[in-house]
Structures are given as C-alpha cells and as structure tokens.
Residue, then its C-alpha position, 0 to 999 in steps of 0.5 A: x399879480x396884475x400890471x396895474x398892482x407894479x409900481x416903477x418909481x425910477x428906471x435902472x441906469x448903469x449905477x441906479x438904483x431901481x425898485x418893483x414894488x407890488x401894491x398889495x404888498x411891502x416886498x420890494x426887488x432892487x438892483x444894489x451894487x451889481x447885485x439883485x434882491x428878489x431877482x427871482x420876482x423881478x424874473x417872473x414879472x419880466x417873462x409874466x405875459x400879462x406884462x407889457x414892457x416895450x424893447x427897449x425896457x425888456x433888453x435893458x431889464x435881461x441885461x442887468x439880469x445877466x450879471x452875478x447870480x446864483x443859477x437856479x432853477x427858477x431865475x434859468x427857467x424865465x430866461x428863455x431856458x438857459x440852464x444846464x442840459x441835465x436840468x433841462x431834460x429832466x423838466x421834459x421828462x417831468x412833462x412827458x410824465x402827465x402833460x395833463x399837470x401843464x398848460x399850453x399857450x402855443x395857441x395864444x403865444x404873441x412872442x417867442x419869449x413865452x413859454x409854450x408850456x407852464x406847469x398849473x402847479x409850479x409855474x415852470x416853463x418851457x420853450x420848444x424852439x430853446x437851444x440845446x433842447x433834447x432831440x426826442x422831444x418833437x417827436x414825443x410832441x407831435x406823437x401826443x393825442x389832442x387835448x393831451x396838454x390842456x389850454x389855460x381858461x384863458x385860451x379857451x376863452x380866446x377862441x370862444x370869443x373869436x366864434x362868437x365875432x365870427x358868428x359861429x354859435x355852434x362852434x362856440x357849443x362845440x368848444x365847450x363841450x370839448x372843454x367839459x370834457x377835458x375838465x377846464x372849468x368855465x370862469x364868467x367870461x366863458x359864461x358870457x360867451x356861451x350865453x351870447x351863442x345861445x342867443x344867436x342860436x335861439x336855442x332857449x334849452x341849451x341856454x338855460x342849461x348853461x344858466x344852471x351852471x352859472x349858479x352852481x358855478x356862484x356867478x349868478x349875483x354877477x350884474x354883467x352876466x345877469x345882463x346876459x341872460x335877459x338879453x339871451x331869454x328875449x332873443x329865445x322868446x323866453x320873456x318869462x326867464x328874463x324877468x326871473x333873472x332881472x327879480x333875482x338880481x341884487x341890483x339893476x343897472x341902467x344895462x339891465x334895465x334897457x335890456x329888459x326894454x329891448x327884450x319885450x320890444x324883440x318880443x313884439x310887448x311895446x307897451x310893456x316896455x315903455x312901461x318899463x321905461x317908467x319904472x326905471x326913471x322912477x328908480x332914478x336909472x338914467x337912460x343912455x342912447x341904447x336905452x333910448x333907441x329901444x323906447x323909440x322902436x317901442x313906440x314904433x311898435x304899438x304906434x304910439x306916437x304922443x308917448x314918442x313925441x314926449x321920448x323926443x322931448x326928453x331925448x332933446x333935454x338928456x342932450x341924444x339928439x345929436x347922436x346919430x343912433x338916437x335920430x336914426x330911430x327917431x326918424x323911423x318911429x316917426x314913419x312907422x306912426x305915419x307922422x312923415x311931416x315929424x320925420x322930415x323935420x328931424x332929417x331936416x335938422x340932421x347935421x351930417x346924415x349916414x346911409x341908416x338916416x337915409x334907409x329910414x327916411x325912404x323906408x318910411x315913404x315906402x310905408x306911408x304910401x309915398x313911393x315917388x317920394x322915397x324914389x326921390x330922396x333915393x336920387x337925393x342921397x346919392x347926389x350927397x354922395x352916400x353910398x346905398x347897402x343892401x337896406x337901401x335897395x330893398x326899401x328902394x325896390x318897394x317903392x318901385x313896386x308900391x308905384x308899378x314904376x317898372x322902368x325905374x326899378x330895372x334902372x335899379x336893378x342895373x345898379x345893384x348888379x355894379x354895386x355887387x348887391x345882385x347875389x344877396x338873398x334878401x335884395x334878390x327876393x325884393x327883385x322878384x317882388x318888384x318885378x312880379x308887381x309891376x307884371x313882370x312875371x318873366x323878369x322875376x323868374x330870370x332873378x329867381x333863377x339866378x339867385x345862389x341861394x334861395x330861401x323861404x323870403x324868396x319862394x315867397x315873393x315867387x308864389x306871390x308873384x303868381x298869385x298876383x300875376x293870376x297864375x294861382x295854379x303856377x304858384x302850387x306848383x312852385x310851393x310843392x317845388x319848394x318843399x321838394x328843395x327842403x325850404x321850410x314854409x313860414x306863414x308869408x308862404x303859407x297865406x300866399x298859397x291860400x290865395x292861390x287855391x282861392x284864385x283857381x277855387x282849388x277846395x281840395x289842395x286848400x284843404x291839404x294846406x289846412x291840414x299842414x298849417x295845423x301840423x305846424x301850428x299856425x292855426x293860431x295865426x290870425x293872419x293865417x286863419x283869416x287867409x283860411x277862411x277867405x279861401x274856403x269862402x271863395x271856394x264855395x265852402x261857408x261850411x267850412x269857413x265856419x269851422x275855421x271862425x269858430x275856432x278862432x281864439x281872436x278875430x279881428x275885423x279882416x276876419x268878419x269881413x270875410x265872413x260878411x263878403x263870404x256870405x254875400x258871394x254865396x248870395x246870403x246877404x242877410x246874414x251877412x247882414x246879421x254878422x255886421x251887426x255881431x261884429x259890432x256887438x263885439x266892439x270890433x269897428x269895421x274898415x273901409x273894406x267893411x263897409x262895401x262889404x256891407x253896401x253889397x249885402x245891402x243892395x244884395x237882399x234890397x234892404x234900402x233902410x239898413x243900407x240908409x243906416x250903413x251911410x250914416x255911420x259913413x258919415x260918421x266915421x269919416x268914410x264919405x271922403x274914400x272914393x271906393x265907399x262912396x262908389x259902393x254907396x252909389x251901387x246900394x241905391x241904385x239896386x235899391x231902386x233910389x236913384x234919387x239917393x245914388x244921384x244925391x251921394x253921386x253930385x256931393x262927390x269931390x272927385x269920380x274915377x271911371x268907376x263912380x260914372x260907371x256904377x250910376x250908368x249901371x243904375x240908369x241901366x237897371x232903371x230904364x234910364x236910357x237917354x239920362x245914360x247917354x248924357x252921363x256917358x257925354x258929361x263924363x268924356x267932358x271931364x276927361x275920364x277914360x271909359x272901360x270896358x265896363x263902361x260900355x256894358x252899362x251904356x249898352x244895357x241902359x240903350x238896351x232897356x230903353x230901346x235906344x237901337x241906333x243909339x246902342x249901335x253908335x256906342x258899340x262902334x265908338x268902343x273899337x274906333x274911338x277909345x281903342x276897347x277890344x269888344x268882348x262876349x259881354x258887348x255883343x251879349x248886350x247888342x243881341x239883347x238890344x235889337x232881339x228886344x226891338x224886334x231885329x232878331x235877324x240882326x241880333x242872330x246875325x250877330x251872334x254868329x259873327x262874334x270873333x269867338x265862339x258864343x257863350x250861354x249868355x248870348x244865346x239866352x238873350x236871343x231865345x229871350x227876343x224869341x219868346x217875346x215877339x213869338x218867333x218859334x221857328x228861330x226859337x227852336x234852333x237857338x234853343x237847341x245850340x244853348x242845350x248843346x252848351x248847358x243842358x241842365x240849365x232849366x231857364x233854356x227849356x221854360x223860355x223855349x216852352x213859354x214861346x211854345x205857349x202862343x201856339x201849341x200845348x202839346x209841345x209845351x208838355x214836350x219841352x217839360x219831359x225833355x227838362x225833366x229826363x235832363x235832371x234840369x231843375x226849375x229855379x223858385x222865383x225865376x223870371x222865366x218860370 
C-alpha cells in the first residue's frame, strides 16, 4: 500500500465517524460507536513508514486505538510493543532463531516509533528501546556478527546513494558486493546507482557486468536505466555499447537522446552529435536546456560556428535564451570559434550574470589571444560584486601568462592566497605556469614546493617551465623525480620532455623516452609523434625522424613542417624542398610556420624560382599581411641574390619590427651594400624601432664588406653607449674582420685579445683570414697556432695558414698539408678556402 492509494474523507472527532479507504480496493476501516471495523489495517497504516501523519493526527489516531479492542497480536505488535510479557519474549526468541528471516531498519530509522526489526514474511516488529523488554536481549544483539540481520533493498539503496552524492564510486562497488554476498537482490535503483559508479570510476568492465545483471534482473526495457547506461559507456569511452543500448530501446526519450549528444560530445565526435541533434528533431523529440547545451559544446568542438549561429536561433525561438545554463554555453561556443564580437553580445544582453558567464567570458579572451582584455573583464566582475572560483583563477592566470604580465599575476596571486584557492591543485599548476612564463622560474619552484599535493597537470607545468625558461636538462631531472614519486606522465608531460632532450640535444635520454611512449601507447598520438621527430631532428637524428614519419598513421601539417624544418637545419634543403611539394600532394594546406620553413629551404639551396612560387601562394592565401612571413620572404631574396625583389617586398610592408630592418641590412650585408646599410640603419632609428644585438651584426658585417673602418668603428661604439647593447664575441668577430680586411691587422690582433673573455674560433679565423690576404706570414703562423689549440680538426685553419704559405715557400705548404693530415682533418668539397 502507497500513501498516494489512502483516501481521508473526514477527520475522526469524539462522535465522528472517519473512514481509510484504500484506492485499489472496496475495504473500508471505520470508527463506529467506540468501536473499530478493520482496526488491524488502520494499525498498520499508522505504524507503516511510508506514512507521513503530522503529531497531532498521529496522537489522535493512537488515542481512538486505545479504546475497547481484542489484544492480538497484530494490533499489540503496531503499538510500540504493548502486548503481554510472555508474547513478547517468545517474538525475540523467534528472532534469535534465524535473524536471517528479518529486516533491519536501525539504520534508516527517523523516529522511534519504527520498528528496529520486521519479519520479511509476517511483517512482525520489534522495537529495541520497548519497555518490559527481556534483559538478554542486548546482549544477544550485540554478540550478532555483522550482516547476521539483513537490511531491507531500500537501506541498501540509501546508503548506495549517499556514496554516490558523496563521490565515492568505490564505495558504492564495495556495498554491492556485501549485498551479493548476503543475497539482497538489486531493484532498479540499485541498478542506477551502480551505474553512475562505474561512470565515475571509468571502469568500463565492471560497468558492463553490472549491464548483464540488469538483463537478467529484466529491467533492460526500463527508459531510465537505459538512459543510465548510455550516459555510463560515454564516460568509459565505450561509445559503441551506448549506441547498442539506445538501438535496443523500445522508445527513446528526449533523456535519451541528449544523452547519446552529450556522450559523443564527452567522446571528442562533435560532428556525430550535431547529427544526432537532427535526427531527434526529425523524430519530433523537442530538446530541453541540457539538450541545448550539449549541441553548443558540439559546435564548440569542431568549431563550427554557422551550425552554432543557427542552434542560437533556434535556441531564441524554443524561449532558452534566458536560461543562464544555455547562455553560458552560448558564450563559450562563440569564443572557442574566435567569434569574441558574438560572444560579447549575447554578455551584453545577460540580464543578470553568474560567476560561470564571467569564466567564459575571460576564459574566451584568453583563447582568442586577448589577455588584457580578460584582465579587464577580471577587475569588471568584481567591481559587480561576483565572486571568482577556482575557474576564475586559472583563466585569469593564463591571461597573465599569454601577456608576460608578471606584476599583475603576483597581484593575482596575492588574492588567491585571501580567498584560500592557493592549495588547489589545479590554481596551484596555473601559478607555476604563469610564473615560469613570465621567466619567474624561482617564483614557480616557491608555488611548486608549497602545493599539498602534486599531480601530473603540475610536473607538467614545472617541466615546461624549464624547458621554456632554457633549463632543458633541470627539467629531466624533474620528470625522473617525478616518476620516482609515483606520478604517472600523460602526453602534456611527455611532449614537454621531448622538448627538453631536443634543447640540450640529449639523443640518447630522447630515445629512452621514445622507448617509454611506445610502452604506453602514445606512439599513436599525433601530438606526441609530431614532438618526436622535432626531437630527433634537432638532435641531428633525420634517420630516425624518418622512422617516426613513416609509422605515423595520420600527419597532419605540424608534422611535415618538422620534416621540412628538420631537413633544412641539416642543410638538405632540397629535399625539404620535395617534402613541401609531397605534403601538398597530400591535400594538407601549409601554416604560417610553414611557409618560413619553406623561404629558408628556399634561400638554403638558392632556388629564386621556387621561392618566387612560395610568394605566390602567400599572396594567395593571405600571408602577405603576417609579419614573421613577410620577414622570411625578405631573407629568401636576399640569399638569392634579388635585392631588388627584398627591397620590393620590403617597401609594400604595412609596418616592420626590428626584425624586418634587420634581415634587409643582412641582405645589404651579404651584397657589399654598405653605405645603403648605414642609411637603413638612420632611417630605421627615425621611425623609433630599437636595434639588437643582431642588429649590429649585419650593420658591422655590411661596414665590413665594403670597407667603411670608421664607419664600423663608430657603429661599434654606439652599441654600449647609445642604445645600453653589451657586446658580444659575435661583434668584436665582426670588427676583427673589419680592419683585418682593411689591412690593420695589428689593430684587429689587438682586439682580439681585449675581448672581455676568452676568443672563440671564429675570431681567430677572421684574423688568419686578414693574414692570407695581405701576406702577413709571421702574424699568420702565431694565430694559426692559437685557432689549432682550439679546433685541431678544423681543415679550414691548416688550407688558410698554407695558402698564406703560398706567397713564400712551397715546402712549408707541404708541411702545413702532413700536419692536417696526422690531425684526421679532412677538407670540406666546395670550401672557400680550399
């Protein structure tokens, strides 16, 4: 009997008369005359927990039942144990004869009035807190094992559902297991429960197991659990069981149906479910606001954002749009298809804006490449009062990081630690992050340190942080720490240490980590075998870079472009060249990156025509307008020999960085071009761009060449005093060259050793360069000697010091050629000074 199926038509009063009538049924119990007709049902209804009389319906109800009435046993038993001590006792002994036959409600009981234990079969009760109770009965009690009395179906589901609120799955698996065991079968709530572990647990076997009992259970046709299920196999990536279920369901639901969306949205198939989102209006299956908010994350997955303007509209016409849910997801669609104008107007419209709104709208700046925007609409929520979460913080802290604001996010970080977000692990990782972004590698150690627990997001961030930060070798040392604390790598991790070993050209611990990635499967990763052969090609390794290539299942255009780049770092720029055009072949469209890669195989093997075609399809596709292109474009000429193309590309610019100025000086450098350099160099300072280093390399190489002394000399002493550029070995390399090539050599010696350390190769080899050409043997013998000290292999050090020989004596020619020879030194084909 339920309490929807009891009827009350009057309520009792001294004389009235009042009647319990059950739906289902004709039986009617009814107070007549101070005395009752069916009193034992009314009884049961009373005591029955499913009943919810209020105190003063229940007192008045046990008041009228304390009237004339035959005592039985039924009628003594629903009030609270009142019945004659012989009866009494003889029920206990009944229970201590098989407490198995009983079901026991302590743990669910809400009122004394309950019973603490009630026969499965009979329905008898008894209460252990009832007066006049036999004196050996707590004793037998609490000597019973555990389990010995067991708890009705509706207990176990209590506590199953408490686990669950709780987020404990494996708490939930356990219960069942101990209700298998003591052979309490599960109803469909259990079922529901045990489903929604499995889901939280991704455990995909044990979920479908517990699906295996549902059927012979013969719940499978039920559309709630069904919904369950789908919802379960989505979470365990299992996409292929949740479609068996939803085909074998007698009907689908518009539940069933937003879970299949959700389920391939969580499984990364946007495009199936929007697919799915027509189907089930072309079943006439009217979506809801979940439903919504799944086909939004679809869109927002594939970025596809026509298919989310027109969910908009509809979302418009079904009335949503003023559901914060739905907006909220809107919001984010529309920044994570870089459409932030759609996004702002439908945050412009909001009437009333929740901390979510917000996260999406600085979450979606952040994304869209616009930090100090995202900073902005940080200060604008909290002037409006909302307070940030854990969400907030991060987004916040990526902006920081996006910007290299590092004042701003130690302002940040200040407020995290007063609003108590600092032992969070995942604001905690964003903290290392922004800090070792914005260079602050000592500051992202402090956080690291600090944090109360550390996971795989964090080590990340840390070896990342290194990597970035040039520290490529601190950063091994941090992933073998911690593999040694029992964190598992994910492929964030894995990627960042291939970086790593390509940074400190570590071939060999690169190659450890291969063998690891293969152990764990992520070979198959794109993104990790794309980091896999960028290793292996900045490790000098194309060989091996090739295995990788060739294995790959798909590659998409970050790996030919690390094929191409690879190929040309090793200086095989013709076949970086032939790559370009396979790639193409292969219908994958090139990138920005691309492209450089190309102009530099280009200008790599002076290949003018191809890299006129490359420019073509600039043009074309729209790259004329990226500066880091354009700059490439002007650097292909340049080493082309078309300066007049370079200069061309160079005065169409719309606006140049230091780095376009420094690339047509370099050209005007290679070219002899030196007065045409001093006058870039003039008109560059004009338009208020700040030289570098580099800089100054081309201006003094191009002084160089053309023999401008005073000229170099003057450039060379507005580095430190004008512009504050501390001069490296590259500079004074250039200023040697310069006035060895004009015949000072003393002057160029004299500068070599006054270099503020100790002279690299180079130098050295510039001045025995200035020797052979003016014939100076004596000076050429001594700095021959001190460049063989530092690179006796080198077979350019021996031909320069013999051909400087050539002028005056053959036989020490011939002595110069055995010493290269006892060295292993071996002549380069092609060389300048050969």
């Amino acid at each position: 009997m339920s309490s929807s199926s009891v009827q009350q038509e009057q309520l009792p009063g001294a004389r009235s008369k009042f009647f319990l009538k059950h739906k289902s049924s004709s039986s009617t119990t009814a107070w007549r005359g101070g005395r009752w007709t069916g009193r034992n049902v009314l009884l049961r209804v009373c005591m029955h927990p499913l009943f919810h009389f209020t105190h003063q319906q229940f007192s008045h109800y046990t008041a009228l039942l304390s009237g004339p009435h035959p005592i039985g046993t039924e009628s003594a038993l629903t009030n609270h144990g009142k019945f004659p001590g012989g009866e009494r006792e003889k029920l206990w002994r009944e229970f201590f004869m098989d407490p198995s036959q009983w079901w026991d409600h302590r743990s669910e009981k809400t009122d004394k009035r309950f019973p603490d234990f009630k026969h499965k079969t009979t329905q008898k009760a008894l209460w252990l807190d009832q007066q006049k109770k036999p004196p050996w009965v707590a004793a037998k009690i609490a000597a019973l094992a555990p389990g010995t009395v067991q708890l009705n179906i509706f207990a176990w589901n209590q506590k199953l559902t408490k686990y669950v609120k709780d987020g404990k799955p494996e708490k939930v698996m356990q219960l069942f297991q101990q209700m298998q065991q003591e052979g309490v079968r599960p109803n469909k709530f259990t079922f529901v429960q045990l489903i929604k572990a499995c889901a939280g647990l991704g455990r995909l076997e044990d979920g479908r197991l517990v699906h295996e009992q549902l059927i012979q259970s013969g719940c499978e046709s039920n559309v709630f659990l069904g919904n369950s299920l789908i919802d379960m196999y989505a979470k365990c990536g299992s996409i292929e069981d949740a479609w068996r279920v939803f085909n074998k369901m007698p009907s689908q639901d518009m539940v069933t149906w937003t879970s299949m969306i959700l389920g391939h949205v969580k499984c990364g198939q946007g495009q199936k479910a929007l697919e799915i989102f027509q189907q089930m209006q072309q079943e006439s299956v009217q979506p809801n606001s979940i439903t919504f908010v799944g086909v939004l994350n679809a869109c927002a997955g594939v970025v596809a954002l026509e298919e989310g303007r027109r969910v908009h509209q509809q979302i418009i016409e079904c009335g949503w749009d003023s559901n914060v849910f739905v907006v909220n997801s809107l919001i984010d669609m529309y920044a994570k298809c870089e459409s932030i104008e759609d996004a702002s107007r439908v945050f412009n419209k909001m009437s009333s804006r929740d901390v979510v709104t917000w996260n999406a709208m600085i979450l979606g700046h952040v994304q869209c490449g616009q930090g100090q925007k995202a900073l902005e609409l940080f200060q604008q929520m909290q002037q409006e009062h909302v307070q940030p979460n854990s969400v907030t913080f991060v987004g916040v802290l990526n902006a920081c990081a996006s910007i290299v604001a590092l004042e701003e996010g130690m302002s940040v970080h200040q407020q995290i630690i007063q609003s108590g977000w600092d032992s969070d692990v995942y604001v905690g990782s964003s903290l290392v992050d922004m800090y070792a972004k914005c260079g602050n590698i000592e500051d992202a150690l402090r956080v690291f340190n600090k944090l109360p627990s550390r996971d795989v997001v964090t080590w990340s961030a840390m070896i990342l942080g290194h990597v970035q930060s040039g520290q490529g070798q601190k950063a091994l040392e941090l992933f073998q720490q911690m593999q040694q604390e029992g964190v598992q790598p994910n492929s964030v991790t894995i990627v960042g240490v291939l970086n790593a070993c390509a940074s400190v050209v570590g071939l060999e611990e690169g190659r450890c980590v291969h063998q690891q990635i293969v152990d764990c499967g992520w070979d198959l990763d794109v993104f990790v075998a794309n980091s896999l052969v960028d290793m292996y090609v900045k490790c000098g390794s194309i060989e091996d870079a090739w295995r990788v290539f060739n294995k790959m299942s798909s590659r998409d255009v970050i790996t030919w472009t690390a094929m191409i780049l690879g190929h040309v770092q090793s200086g095989q720029g013709k076949k970086g060249l032939e790559l370009f055009r396979q790639m193409q072949q292969e219908g994958v469209r090139p990138d920005s990156v691309t492209i450089v890669a190309v102009l530099n195989a280009c200008a790599s093997v002076v290949a003018l025509e191809e890299g006129r075609s490359v420019h073509q399809q600039i043009v074309e596709h729209g790259w004329d307008s990226d500066i880091f292109v354009m700059n490439s474009l002007i650097d292909m000429y340049a080493k082309c020999g078309s300066m007049e193309d370079a200069w061309r590309v160079f005065s169409k610019m719309p606006s140049r960085d230091v780095v376009t100025w420094t690339v047509i000086l370099g050209g005007c450098a290679m070219h002899g071009h030196g007065k045409e350099a001093l006058k870039l160099f003039e008109w560059m300072c004009k338009e208020g761009v700040q030289p570098d280093d580099v800089t100054f390399v081309c201006l003094l190489s191009a002084c160089s060449h053309a023999g401008l002394v005073d000229e170099g000399m003057h450039c060379f002493a507005l580095m430190s005093t004008v512009y504050g550029i501390s001069t490296k070995l590259e500079h004074y390399t250039c200023m040697v060259d310069l006035l060895g090539r004009a015949g000072h050599l003393q002057k160029a010696e004299n500068m070599v050793m006054a270099m503020p350390c100790k002279p690299h190769a180079a130098a050295w080899m510039a001045l025995l360069g200035a020797c052979r050409i003016h014939g100076n043997v004596e000076m050429a013998e001594r700095v021959a000697k001190r460049f063989l000290e530092m690179e006796p292999e080198n077979a350019a050090g021996y031909m320069l010091l013999s051909n400087t020989y050539t002028v005056g004596s053959r036989h020490l020619c011939e002595s110069v050629e055995h010493q290269r020879q006892e060295k292993g030194a071996k002549k380069q084909p092609g060389s300048h000074v050969d």
